[in-house]
Every structure is written in C-alpha cells, then in structure tokens.
N, C-alpha and C positions, 0 to 999 in steps of 0.2 A: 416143519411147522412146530408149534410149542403148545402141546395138550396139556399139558401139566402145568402147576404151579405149586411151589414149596416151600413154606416160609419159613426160616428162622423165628426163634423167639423172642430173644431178650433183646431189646433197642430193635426190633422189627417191630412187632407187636405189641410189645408190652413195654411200656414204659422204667424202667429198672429204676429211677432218682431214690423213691419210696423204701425200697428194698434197698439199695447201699447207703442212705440216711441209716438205718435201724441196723447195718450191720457197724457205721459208726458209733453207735449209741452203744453196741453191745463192747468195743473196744474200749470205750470210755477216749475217743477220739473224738474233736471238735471235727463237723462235719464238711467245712470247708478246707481242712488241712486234710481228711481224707479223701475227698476230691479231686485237690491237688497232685496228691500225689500217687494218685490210681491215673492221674494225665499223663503224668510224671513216666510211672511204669511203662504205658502202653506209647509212649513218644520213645523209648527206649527198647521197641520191640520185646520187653519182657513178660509172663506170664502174671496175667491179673492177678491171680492171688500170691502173686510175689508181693503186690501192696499191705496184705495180712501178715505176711514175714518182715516190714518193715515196720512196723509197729510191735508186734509180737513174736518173735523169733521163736520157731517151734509151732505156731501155729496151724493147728488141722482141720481144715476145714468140713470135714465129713462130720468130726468130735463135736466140733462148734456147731454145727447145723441141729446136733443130737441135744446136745444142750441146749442151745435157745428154745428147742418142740417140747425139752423139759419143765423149762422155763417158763411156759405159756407163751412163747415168741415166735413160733415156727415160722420158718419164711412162708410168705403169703402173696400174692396178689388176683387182684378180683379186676370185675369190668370198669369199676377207675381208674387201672392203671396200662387199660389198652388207648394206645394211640386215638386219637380221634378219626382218623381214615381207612380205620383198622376196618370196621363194621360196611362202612359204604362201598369198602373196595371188593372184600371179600362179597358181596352181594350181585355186586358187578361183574365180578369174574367167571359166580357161578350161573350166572344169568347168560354170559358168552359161552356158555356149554364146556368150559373147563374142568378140568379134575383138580382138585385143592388136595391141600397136604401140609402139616405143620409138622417139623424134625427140626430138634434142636439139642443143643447140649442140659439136660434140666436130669433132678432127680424124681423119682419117682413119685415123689409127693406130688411136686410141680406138676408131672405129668396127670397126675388125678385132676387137677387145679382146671388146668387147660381143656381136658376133656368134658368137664361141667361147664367151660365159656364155651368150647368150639363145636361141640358133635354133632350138633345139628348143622354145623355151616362147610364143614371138610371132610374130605373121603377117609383122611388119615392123620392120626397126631401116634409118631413116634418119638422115644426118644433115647436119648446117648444111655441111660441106665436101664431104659427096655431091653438094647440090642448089645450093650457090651462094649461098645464102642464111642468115642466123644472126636468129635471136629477138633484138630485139622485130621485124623487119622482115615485114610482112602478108605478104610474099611466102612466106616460109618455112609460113605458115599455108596457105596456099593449095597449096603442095606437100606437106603432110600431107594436105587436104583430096582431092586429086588420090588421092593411092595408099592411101584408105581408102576401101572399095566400100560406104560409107553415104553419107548425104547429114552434112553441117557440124552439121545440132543432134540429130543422133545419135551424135556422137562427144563424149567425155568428154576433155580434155585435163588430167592432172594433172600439177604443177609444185610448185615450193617459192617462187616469185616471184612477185609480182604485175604486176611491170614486166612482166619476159620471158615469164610463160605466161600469169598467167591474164585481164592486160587486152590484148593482142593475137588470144589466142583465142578471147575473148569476143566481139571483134571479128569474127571471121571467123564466126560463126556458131554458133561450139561451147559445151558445157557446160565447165565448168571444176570440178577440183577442188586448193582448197591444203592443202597436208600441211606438218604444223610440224615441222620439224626444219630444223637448220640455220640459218647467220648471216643470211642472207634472211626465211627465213619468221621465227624469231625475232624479229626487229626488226620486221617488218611487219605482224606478226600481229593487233596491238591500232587498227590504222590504221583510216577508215572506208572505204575502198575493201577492203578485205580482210576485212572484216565485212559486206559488200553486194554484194559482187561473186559471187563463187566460186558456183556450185553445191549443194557440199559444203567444207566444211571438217572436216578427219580429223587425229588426231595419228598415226592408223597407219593402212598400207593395206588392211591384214584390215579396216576398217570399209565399205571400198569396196563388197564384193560385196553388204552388207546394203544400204546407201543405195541400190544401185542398184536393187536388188529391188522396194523400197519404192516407188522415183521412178516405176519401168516400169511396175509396178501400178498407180498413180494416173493414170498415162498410159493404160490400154488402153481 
C-alpha cells in the first residue's frame, strides 16, 4: 500500500516560468531565446545548467546565485508561483490520512522559502543542500527513505522528470508518479520509459488522492 507521499519541487509544485524569466534578465538574454534553448538542452539529454554555459561560458551558478541576493535579486518564489492544484491536493491527501513530504533538489534559501508555504501542510520538507546530496544521485533516495517512517514501496515519489525522480526512485524501492507540466515532463512525456516506468501518470495532482485509493484497495 502507499502511506506516503513525496513531492518534488520545481514544475511539481511550484511553477518555475517567473524564476527562469529573471534568470534571463540577469543574462541580458531575450527570454524566449532562453527558453528555447533550456528545450533545446533538456531534448538533448543534457544538464540544465548547461543552458547558462551556452550563453556564458564559465558560468557558476552557486557565484551567480550569490550575486543576484547581492543585487537585491535573490531567487524567490511565493504562493503565486504554486500550482493551482498544489493547495487542494495536498489537503486531500492529508485528509486520506497520508504522510506528506516535500524533497527536492533546492538551496537552502529555497528551502527556508518552502518551509514558510508548507509546515503547516507536510510532515517533511527536505532538501539536496540539507542532506548533501542532489537527484539523480541514489544517495539522496536513500535519505528520503531514511526520514519517511514507512518502508521504500510505500512511498509514492512524485516528479515532473524522469531522469531525476522517477528512474532513481524507482530504483530505490519507491512508487513513482509523473505529473505533465513543465519543459521536462513535456518533452518526455511521449518517451517509452515515461510511459512504463511511473506508477501513475497525472496531468494534475487532484488525480493523486483517487489513484491512490484505487492502488491501496487492490493492495489490501
């Protein structure tokens, strides 16, 4: 049965458009050529911030982060940039008596950010610069696994990736679900690991609470 539930951040949650607009702006990049070609990247299996090395060769992104919060620019987002299914799903879920859980790859600022939107609504918000460890890397799986008090295939990890969530978590033991939204899921959606893999596949999270009703039932 699936006790748990454990979301990704970025394009689960939180809408990211706001946040890569303002990291074009700080390139002095037209925002629809950086769009482009952050598609561009991720259709070619490459790492996202290889998109910052096509524009800027050399560029760091930890530097650039330090700079913009100098700047008065720090990355940011608030309750406009959650999902609109974000709020009635997670309400939902906790109402089915599940254990919640937000782990993702964010920095520690973020991680402050999320903790002011979520503590009241999840058991747990970890993250990759809490624990040491950042998605795809098993480790990171392994300290979700750690500080959720089920066991690996009773926990649900949903993602918009199939690199970073849902073939690492599958790995680790977990169920998996991909939510379409976003330049990720988008592009990967039609793939055959993304159609074989996942648990659930949802274009919204209000779909979660029923799937999982359904799965536990067939389980008991």
């Amino acid at each position: 049965m699936i006790r748990a539930v454990v979301f990704d951040v970025g394009e689960c949650l939180v809408d990211e458009t706001r946040e890569y607009g303002t990291w074009a702006d700080w390139l002095g990049v037209p925002r629809h050529t950086f769009a482009a070609m952050f598609g561009a990247v991720i259709a070619q299996g490459r790492d996202y911030r290889d998109v910052f090395q096509e524009f800027r060769p050399g560029f760091d992104l930890y530097e650039e982060r330090e700079k913009r919060a100098a700047a008065g620019q720090p990355e940011h987002f608030g309750e406009e940039d959650l999902y609109t299914d974000v709020r009635p799903a997670l309400a939902q879920l906790r109402a089915d008596g599940l254990w919640l859980g937000i782990a993702g790859n964010q920095t520690v600022r973020a991680g402050g950010l999320l903790r002011g939107l979520f503590t009241d609504d999840v058991d747990l918000i970890g993250t990759s610069d809490d624990w040491g460890a950042s998605k795809p890397d098993p480790e990171f799986f392994v300290r979700v696994a750690e500080v959720v008090p089920f066991a690996a295939d009773e926990i649900l990890y949903v993602g918009d990736r199939v690199d970073n969530d849902l073939r690492p978590g599958a790995q680790a033991g977990m169920r998996t679900a991909l939510v379409r939204r976003g330049p990720w899921a988008t592009i990967q959606w039609n793939t055959e690991e993304a159609e074989q893999l996942p648990t659930f596949r949802v274009e919204s999270l209000l779909e979660l609470p029923g799937l999982i009703k359904a799965f536990n039932e067939q389980a008991r």
